[in-house]
N, C-alpha and C positions, 0 to 999 in steps of 0.2 A: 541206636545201632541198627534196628531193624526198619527204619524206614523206608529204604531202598537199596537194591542191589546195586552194587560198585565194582570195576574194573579197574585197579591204578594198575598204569606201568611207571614202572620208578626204575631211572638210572643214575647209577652210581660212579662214580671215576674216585679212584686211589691209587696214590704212586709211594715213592720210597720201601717199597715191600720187597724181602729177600733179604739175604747175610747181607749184600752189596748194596742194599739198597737202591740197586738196578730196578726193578719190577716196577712195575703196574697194572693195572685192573679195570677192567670195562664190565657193569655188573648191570643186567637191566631183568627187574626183579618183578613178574609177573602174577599180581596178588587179589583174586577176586575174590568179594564177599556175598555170601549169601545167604540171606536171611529166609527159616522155613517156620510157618508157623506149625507147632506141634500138638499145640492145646489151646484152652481158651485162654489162658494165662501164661503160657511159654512158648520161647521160640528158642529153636537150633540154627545157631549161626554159624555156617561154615567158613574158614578163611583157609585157601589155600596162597602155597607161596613157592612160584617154579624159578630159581634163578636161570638165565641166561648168561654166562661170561667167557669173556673173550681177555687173556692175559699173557703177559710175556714176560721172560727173563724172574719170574717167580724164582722159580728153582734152579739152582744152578748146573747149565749144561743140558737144562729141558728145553728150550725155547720158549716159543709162546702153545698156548693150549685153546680152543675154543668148543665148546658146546655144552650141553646144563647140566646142571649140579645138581644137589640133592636137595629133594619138595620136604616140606613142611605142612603137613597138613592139620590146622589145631580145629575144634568143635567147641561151639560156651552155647550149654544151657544157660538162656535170660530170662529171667521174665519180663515180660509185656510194659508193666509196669514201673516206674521207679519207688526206690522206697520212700518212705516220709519224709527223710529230708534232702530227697531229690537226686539220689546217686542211681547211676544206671549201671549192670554190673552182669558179669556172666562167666560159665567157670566150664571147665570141662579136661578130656585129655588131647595131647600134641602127640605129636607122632612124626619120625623123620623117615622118609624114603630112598633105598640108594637108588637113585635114577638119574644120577651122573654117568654123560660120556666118557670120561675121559679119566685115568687114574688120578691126573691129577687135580682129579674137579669133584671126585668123590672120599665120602670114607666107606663106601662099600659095607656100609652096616648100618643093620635097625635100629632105633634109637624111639624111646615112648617116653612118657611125665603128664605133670598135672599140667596145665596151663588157667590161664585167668583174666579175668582187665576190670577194671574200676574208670568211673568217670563221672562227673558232676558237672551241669551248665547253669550258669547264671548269669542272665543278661548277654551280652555276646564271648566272656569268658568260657573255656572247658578248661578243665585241668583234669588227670589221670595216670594209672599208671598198669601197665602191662606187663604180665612176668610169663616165662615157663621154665623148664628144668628137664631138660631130657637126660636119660641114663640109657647105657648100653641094653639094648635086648637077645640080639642075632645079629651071626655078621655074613655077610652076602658074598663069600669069595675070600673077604680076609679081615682080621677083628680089628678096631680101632676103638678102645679104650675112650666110653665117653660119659662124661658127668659134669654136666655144665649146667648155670644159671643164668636165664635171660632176663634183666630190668629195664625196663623202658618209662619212665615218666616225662610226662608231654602237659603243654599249657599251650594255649592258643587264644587270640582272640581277632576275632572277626566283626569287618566295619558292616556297616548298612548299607554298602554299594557289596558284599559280597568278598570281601579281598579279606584274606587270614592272614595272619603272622601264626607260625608255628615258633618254639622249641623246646627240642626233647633231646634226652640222652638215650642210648641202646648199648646198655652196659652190657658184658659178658664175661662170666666167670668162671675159668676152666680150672673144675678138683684136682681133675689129673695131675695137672703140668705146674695147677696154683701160679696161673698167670690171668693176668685181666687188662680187656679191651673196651675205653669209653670213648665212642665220639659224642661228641655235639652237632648236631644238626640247626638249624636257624633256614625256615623256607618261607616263600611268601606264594599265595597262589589262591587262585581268585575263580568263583564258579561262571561259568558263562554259556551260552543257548548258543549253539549252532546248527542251525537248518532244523528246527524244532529237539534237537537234539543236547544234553546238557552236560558240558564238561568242567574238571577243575583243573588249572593249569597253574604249574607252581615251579619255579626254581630257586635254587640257594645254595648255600655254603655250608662244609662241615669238616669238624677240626680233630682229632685224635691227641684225646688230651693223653689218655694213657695205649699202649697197646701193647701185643705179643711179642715176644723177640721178634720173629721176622715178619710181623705189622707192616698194615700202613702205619705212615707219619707224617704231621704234618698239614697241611689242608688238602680235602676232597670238592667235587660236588655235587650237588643232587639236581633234577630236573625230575618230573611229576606231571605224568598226563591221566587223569582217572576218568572213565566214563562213567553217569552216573544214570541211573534207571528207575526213579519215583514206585514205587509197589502200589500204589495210592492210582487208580486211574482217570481223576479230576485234576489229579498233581499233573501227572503226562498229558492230558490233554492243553493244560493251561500252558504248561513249556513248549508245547509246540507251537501252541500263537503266541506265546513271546518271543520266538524264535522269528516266525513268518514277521510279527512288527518290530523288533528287530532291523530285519531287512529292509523293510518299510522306510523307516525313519531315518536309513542313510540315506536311501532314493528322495528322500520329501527334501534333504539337507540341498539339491541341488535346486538350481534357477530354475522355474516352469516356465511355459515363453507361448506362444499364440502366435497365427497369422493371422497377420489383418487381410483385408481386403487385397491391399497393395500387396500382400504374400509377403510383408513384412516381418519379422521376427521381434516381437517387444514383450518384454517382460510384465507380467499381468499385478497391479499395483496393489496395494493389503487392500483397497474399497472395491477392488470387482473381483478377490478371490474368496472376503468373508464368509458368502453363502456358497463357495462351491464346497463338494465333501471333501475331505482332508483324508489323506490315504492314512495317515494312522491316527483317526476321529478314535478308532474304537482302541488303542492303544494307548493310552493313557497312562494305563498303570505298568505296562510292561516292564520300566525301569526298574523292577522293584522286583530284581528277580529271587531273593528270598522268600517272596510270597510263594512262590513252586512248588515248595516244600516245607516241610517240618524243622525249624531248627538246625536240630541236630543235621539235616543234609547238607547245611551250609560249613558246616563244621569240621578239622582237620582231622582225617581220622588214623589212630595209631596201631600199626599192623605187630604180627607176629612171628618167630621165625626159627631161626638158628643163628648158635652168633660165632665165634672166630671158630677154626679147626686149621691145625699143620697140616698140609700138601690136602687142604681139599675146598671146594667152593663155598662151603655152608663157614667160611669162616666173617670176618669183623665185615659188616656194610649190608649182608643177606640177607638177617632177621628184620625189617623195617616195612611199616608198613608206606603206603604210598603216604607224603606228608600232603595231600591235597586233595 
């Protein structure tokens, strides 16, 4: 988890939402992590989680509403290390922020809990599971009654060209109301160097087996763009000439061609280009772009959040982390 700092944006779409089933939802859920090292044996990993959405016909006689919701901000002391039989793991407290625009995009109140996540890799498997639990602290204007439980467990597995399958659930269960929201998510999304730069790009499908009275229903989708930032300064260096041969090797993919004498245009035959140098001679291994990283960077990673609330943005789709 602490190998390198990560950026996903992850957008979300859900419709059938409201009494009428009218409504729908544009959610693009901006989650970056960051790994600080704290000792010689632990790290504090921040994960913050800012929704952006943009929704309409939610409520009835509201219209539609746009601008952010309320942040999530969780901390997991990890240590450095895994334990003996291989599980990576870290824990801390979550905290909800009301920094929602709009009434109907907030609940206007503070909300803290434990939070946590577990995971284990073997071979290109992860499997894991992530929880938090926020409860009412203060409320910001006006109280909204909150006591909820977030479960997320996620499996993944990732080929040797780099391409994951994700799926995970991101259950939510509100004390209050004693109502509960599960989607299913199922993503696919594949790490890749751009301009020495390295991203995971992922999209997929997800289904809302159960949800709130006025849930989503029905199928959503996800798309997932994560930037990702190696901590390692051999790792960055190495991505950015897999990046630059990358480039390379589309440019070689084309015809090379010569003038002759006669300012002819002919294509230079495999016996007179053997000994010339090959633009990507020193590229060889580029293909191999899990070489860049640690593992675990190639790996789907599962975020933390808030999960459904009546008339405000931190509800079902919010709490997730980028699947890619």
């Amino acid at each position: 988890m602490a190998a390198l700092i990560s950026v996903p944006f992850q957008y979300n779409y859900d419709h059938n939402i409201g009494p009428g089933n009218d409504g729908d939802r544009h959610t693009l859920n901006i989650q970056p992590v960051i790994p600080i090292s704290i000792s010689e044996d632990w790290n504090l990993i921040s994960r913050t989680i800012l929704p952006i959405t943009h929704q309409s016909d939610v409520f009835p006689g509201a219209g539609s509403q746009t601008g952010t919701g309320d942040t999530v901000q969780s901390l997991f002391f990890s240590p450095k290390e895994p334990t003996a039989s291989g599980w990576i793991w870290g824990a801390g407290p979550v905290v909800m922020l009301p920094t929602g625009s709009e009434d109907e995009l907030t609940a206007d109140t503070w909300a803290a809990g434990p939070t946590g996540v577990a995971l284990r890799q073997s071979g290109p498997w992860t499997v894991g599971l992530l929880f938090n639990h926020l409860v009412y602290v203060a409320d910001a204007g006006r109280r909204t009654d909150i006591n909820r439980t977030f479960i997320q467990p996620f499996g993944s597995y990732t080929t040797p060209s780099a391409v994951t399958y994700t799926l995970n659930s991101e259950a939510t269960h509100d004390w209050e109301n004693r109502d509960s929201a599960v989607p299913i998510n199922f993503v696919v999304s594949k790490v890749v160097p751009v301009g020495g730069q390295l991203f995971s790009i992922g999209d997929g499908l997800r289904y809302w087996v159960d949800s709130t009275e006025n849930g989503p229903e029905g199928f959503g989708a996800r798309l997932i763009i994560t930037t990702l930032f190696p901590k390692n300064p051999a790792a960055r260096l190495k991505t950015q000439r897999q990046g630059r041969c990358q480039q390379q090797r589309r440019g070689s993919g084309q015809q090379r061609a010569v003038k002759t004498q006669k300012h002819r245009v002919q294509p230079i035959s495999h016996q007179r280009t053997k000994n010339l140098p090959h633009p990507v001679s020193q590229c060889h291994d580029s293909h191999k772009v899990g070489t860049a990283l640690p593992r675990s960077a190639l790996r789907r990673r599962h975020g933390d959040g808030h999960g459904p609330h009546k008339g405000a943005t931190h509800q079902q789709g919010t709490q997730s982390e980028s699947d890619g």
